[in-house]
N, C-alpha and C positions, 0 to 999 in steps of 0.2 A: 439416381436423380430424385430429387424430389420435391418433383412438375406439381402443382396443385396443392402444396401444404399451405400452410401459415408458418411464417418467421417466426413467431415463437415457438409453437411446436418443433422446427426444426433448433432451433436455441436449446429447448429440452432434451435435445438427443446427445448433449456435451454434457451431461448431470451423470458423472458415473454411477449408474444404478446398481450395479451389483454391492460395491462398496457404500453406496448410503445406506441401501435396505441390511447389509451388517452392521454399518453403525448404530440406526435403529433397534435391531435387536438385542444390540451389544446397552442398552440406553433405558430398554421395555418405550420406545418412545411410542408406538400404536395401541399399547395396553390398555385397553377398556374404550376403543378408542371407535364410536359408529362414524363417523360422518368424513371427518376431514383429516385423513393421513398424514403423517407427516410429510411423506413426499407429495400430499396436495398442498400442506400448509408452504412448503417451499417455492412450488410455483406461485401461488400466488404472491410471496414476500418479491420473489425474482420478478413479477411483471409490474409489482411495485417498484421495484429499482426500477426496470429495464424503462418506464414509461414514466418515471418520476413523480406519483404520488405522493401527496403531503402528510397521506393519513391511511388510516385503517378502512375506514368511509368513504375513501377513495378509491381504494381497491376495489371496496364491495362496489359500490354508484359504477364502475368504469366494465367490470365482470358482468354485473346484473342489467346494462345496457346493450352486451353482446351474449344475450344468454344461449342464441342459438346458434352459438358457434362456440360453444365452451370446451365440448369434445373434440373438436377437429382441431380445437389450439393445446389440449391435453388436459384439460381439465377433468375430473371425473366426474364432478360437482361442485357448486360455489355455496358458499353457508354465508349467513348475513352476518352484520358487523359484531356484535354479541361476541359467536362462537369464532370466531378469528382472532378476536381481541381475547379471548379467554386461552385460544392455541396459545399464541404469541406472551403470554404472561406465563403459560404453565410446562409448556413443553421446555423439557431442558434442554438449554443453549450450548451444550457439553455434545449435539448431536450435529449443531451447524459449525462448530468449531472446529470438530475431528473433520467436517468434511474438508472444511477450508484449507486443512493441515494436507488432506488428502489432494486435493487438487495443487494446491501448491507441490506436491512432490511428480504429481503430472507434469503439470506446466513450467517450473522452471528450468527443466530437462530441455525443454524445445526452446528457448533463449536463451542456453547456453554458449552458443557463438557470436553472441551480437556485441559489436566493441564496441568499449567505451570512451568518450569523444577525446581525442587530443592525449589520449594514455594507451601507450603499447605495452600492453602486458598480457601476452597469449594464454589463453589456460588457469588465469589466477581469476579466485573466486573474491569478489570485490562488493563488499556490504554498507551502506548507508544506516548509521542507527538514528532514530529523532522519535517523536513524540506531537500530536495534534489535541488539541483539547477542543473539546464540544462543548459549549454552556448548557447549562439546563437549570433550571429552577430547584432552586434547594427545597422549597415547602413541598414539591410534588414527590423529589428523589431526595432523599433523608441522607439515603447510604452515599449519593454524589458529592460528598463537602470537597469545597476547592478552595481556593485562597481568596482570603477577605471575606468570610461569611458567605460567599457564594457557594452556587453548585454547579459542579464540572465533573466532565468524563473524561479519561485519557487514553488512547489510544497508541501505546508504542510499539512500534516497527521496527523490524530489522529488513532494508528493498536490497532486493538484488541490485546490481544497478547496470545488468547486464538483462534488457529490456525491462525495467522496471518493474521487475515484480515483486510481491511481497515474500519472504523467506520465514518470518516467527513475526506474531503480533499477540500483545499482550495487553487486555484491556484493564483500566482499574478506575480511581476516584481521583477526583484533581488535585490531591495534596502526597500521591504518590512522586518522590521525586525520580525524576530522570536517569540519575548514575543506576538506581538499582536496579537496575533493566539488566545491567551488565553482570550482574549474581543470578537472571534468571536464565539466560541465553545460552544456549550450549553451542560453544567456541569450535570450532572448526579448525584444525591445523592448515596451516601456508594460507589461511583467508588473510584479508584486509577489510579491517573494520574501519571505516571515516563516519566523527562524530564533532559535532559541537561542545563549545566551555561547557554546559551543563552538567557534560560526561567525562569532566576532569576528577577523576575519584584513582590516586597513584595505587592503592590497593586493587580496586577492580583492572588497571591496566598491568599491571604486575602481574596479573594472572593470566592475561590475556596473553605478556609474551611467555610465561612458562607454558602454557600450554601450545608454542610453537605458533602462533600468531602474530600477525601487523597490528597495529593500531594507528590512525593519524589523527590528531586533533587541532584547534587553537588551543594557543597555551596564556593564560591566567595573567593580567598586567601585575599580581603581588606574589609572581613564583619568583621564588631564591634558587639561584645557582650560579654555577662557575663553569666558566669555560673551558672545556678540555684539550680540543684539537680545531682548527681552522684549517674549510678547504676554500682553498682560494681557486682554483681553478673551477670557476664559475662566468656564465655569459651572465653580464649587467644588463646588455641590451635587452633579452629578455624579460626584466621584470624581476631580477633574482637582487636580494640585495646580501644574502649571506648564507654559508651553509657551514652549522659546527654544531660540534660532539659537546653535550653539556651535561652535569653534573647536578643532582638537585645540592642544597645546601641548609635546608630550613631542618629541624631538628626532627618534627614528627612526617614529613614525607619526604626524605634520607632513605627513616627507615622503610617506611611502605614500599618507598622502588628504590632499591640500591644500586641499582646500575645505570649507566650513563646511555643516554638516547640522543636523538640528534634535533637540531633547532633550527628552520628553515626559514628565513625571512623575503618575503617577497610585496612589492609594492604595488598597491592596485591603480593600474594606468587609466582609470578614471581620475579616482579620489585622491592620488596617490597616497592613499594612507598606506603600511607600515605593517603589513599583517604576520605572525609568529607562527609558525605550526611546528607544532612538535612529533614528534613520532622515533619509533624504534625500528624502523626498515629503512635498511643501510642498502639492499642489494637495485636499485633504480636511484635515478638522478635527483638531483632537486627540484627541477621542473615537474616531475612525476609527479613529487611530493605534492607540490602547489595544485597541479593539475587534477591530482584525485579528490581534493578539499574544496575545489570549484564542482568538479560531480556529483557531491553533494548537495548539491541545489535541484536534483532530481527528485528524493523524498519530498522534498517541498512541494514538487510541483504536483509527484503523486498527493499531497493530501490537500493542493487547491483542486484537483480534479474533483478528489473522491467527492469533496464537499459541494464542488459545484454540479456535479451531473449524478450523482447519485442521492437517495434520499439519507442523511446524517441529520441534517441540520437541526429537524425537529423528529424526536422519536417517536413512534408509533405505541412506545410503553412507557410505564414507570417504574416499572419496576425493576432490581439489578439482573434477572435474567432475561425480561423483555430487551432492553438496553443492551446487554451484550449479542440477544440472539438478532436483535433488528442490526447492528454492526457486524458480524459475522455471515449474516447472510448479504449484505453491502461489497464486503470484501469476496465471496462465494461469486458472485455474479461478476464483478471486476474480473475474475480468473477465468470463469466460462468465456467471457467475451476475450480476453488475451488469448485462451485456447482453441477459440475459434478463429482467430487473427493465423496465430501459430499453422491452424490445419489446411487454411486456404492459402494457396503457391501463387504471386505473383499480386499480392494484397497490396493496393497502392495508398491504403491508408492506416494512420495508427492506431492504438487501443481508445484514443478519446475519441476519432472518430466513428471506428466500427460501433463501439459503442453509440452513437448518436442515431447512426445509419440504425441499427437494428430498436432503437427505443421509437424511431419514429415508422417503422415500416412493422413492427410488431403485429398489427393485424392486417396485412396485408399478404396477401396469394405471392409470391416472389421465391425466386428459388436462392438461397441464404449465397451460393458460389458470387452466379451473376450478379446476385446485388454488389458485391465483396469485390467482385473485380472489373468494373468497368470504370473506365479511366477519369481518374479523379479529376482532369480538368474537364472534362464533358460533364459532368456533377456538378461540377462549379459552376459554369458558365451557359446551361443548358438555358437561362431565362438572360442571359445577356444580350441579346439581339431585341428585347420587347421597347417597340418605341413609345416613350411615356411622354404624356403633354408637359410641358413646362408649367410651374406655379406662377409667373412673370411671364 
């Protein structure tokens, strides 16, 4: 039990410590280092997440008004804005990274059973790839150029999409494109990779199925090819408007994918626009097909989250190692909080929730279970009975 902590403190107890304080040494990241540790600089980036801070100053102002309670929430000491902002530019982002990598192989062990919506497919590891950019001002970040004389960050993802977690992310500069994600990612056999046109590059998917992999995407309104084979035994009522084995035919992506994939046409019952998905997994239905390329509006939603309930929006540096390290530890705390989701049995809410629940109960006495599990319409509705005067 643990009667009389602080939620944060208890939040600290999911930081695998053994494996950071190696990544640390593995890094020299406490070398020469009096005041603020790395694993202090961490807490403090994390209760900037956890409590949505817009700045460095925020930190300190929000630390330095709870000073006597700094210890009982883990702190071992707080440094003013200066020596934080000096951490956060100089300690290498190579130590929040590896941790990231490191929870992520925690965490997406424990969401390995969670289905995904309207696709039966037991056992198969099922990836989302996309990319979110972050504006920032090009005069402050030099190394950020993005398109059109701007400055942008990019952030790309490879999300489980089996409880959305992240699986590899790769940060760069805004004029990095999209496809080369797919030359950096180390491909998994029998996975299913679902991507947007961005990531129509027929050499990056060529390889994708030699190395014994799916891939599903939209296909291209100026792709050449010919038809091979038509299955006609397909349900219209469904939304299917065609499923057939097609042939590229354009001279130079012939030869990048030589071999024939399949062409799934399905109609959106909204708009009813007319949508194409191409892909090389033959062994599920065409619905399947349609149906994994709608689950990927899950990345999306992961990075409206990321952006709205954690701090991205505006960086805490300028520099390309602040920048990565204030993004890496963004992603770091997403996964503690999904880990602590994962560890509590009968959790009635989700990772944006428990996240909100733990940003706002942060310095409060609460035991991390109880808060976790008491029934989310009692939560919801605990002020619904307050009778208010009318305006009229």
């Amino acid at each position: 039990m643990n009667t009389g902590r602080y939620v944060f403190a208890q939040v600290a107890d999911f930081i695998p410590r053994y494996e950071f304080d190696r990544i640390v040494r593995k890094y020299n990241g406490d070398y020469h280092v009096r005041e603020l540790s790395c694993y202090n600089l961490f807490l403090h980036l994390m209760f900037g997440q956890l409590t949505a801070c817009d700045s460095i100053r925020d930190i300190c102002l929000c630390l330095k008004a709870h000073q006597r309670i700094l210890y009982p929430l883990g702190f071992r000491q707080t440094v003013n804005v200066s020596s934080l902002s000096r951490a956060n530019r100089d300690r290498d982002c190579r130590i929040w990274e590896e941790l990231g990598l490191v929870l992520i192989g925690i965490v997406r062990p424990l969401y390995a059973d969670e289905p995904v919506s309207d696709v039966d497919l037991p056992g198969w590891e099922i990836f989302a790839v996309d990319s979110t950019t972050v504006s920032c001002s090009i005069k402050l970040m030099t190394w950020a150029y993005g398109k059109y004389g701007r400055g942008a960050v990019k952030m790309h993802t490879v999300l489980d999409m089996r409880g959305s977690i992240p699986a590899f992310i790769h940060i760069t500069h805004g004029k990095w494109h999209d496809s080369n994600m797919l030359d950096v990612i180390e491909i998994i056999p029998w996975a299913i990779y679902v991507m947007d046109k961005a990531y129509v590059d027929f050499a990056a998917l060529y390889d994708i199925s030699k190395h014994d992999a799916y891939w599903v995407t939209r296909a291209k309104s100026n792709m050449r090819y010919e038809v091979v084979d038509v299955n006609y035994n397909i349900d219209r009522s469904t939304g299917l408007v065609s499923d057939r084995t097609i042939r590229l035919t354009g001279y130079k992506p012939s030869k990048l994918y030589p071999e024939n994939f399949r062409m799934v046409e399905f109609a959106d019952p909204d708009s009813g626009e007319v949508l194409a998905f191409i892909t090389n997994l033959t062994e599920v239905g065409p619905l399947d097909v349609a149906n994994l390329y709608r689950n990927r509006w899950q990345i999306e939603t992961f990075f409206k989250w990321i952006k709205q309930n954690l701090t991205v929006k505006s960086f805490w540096g300028h520099s390309e190692n602040a920048v990565k390290t204030h993004l890496w530890t963004a992603i770091c705390t997403y996964l503690i909080v999904a880990r602590i989701k994962a560890s509590i049995k009968d959790c009635p809410y989700t990772i944006t929730e428990v996240a909100t629940l733990l940003g706002v109960s942060a310095l409060s006495k609460t035991d991390i279970t109880a808060l976790l599990t008491n029934p989310q319409n009692d939560l919801l509705n605990q002020n619904q009975d307050v009778n208010e005067p009318t305006l009229f």
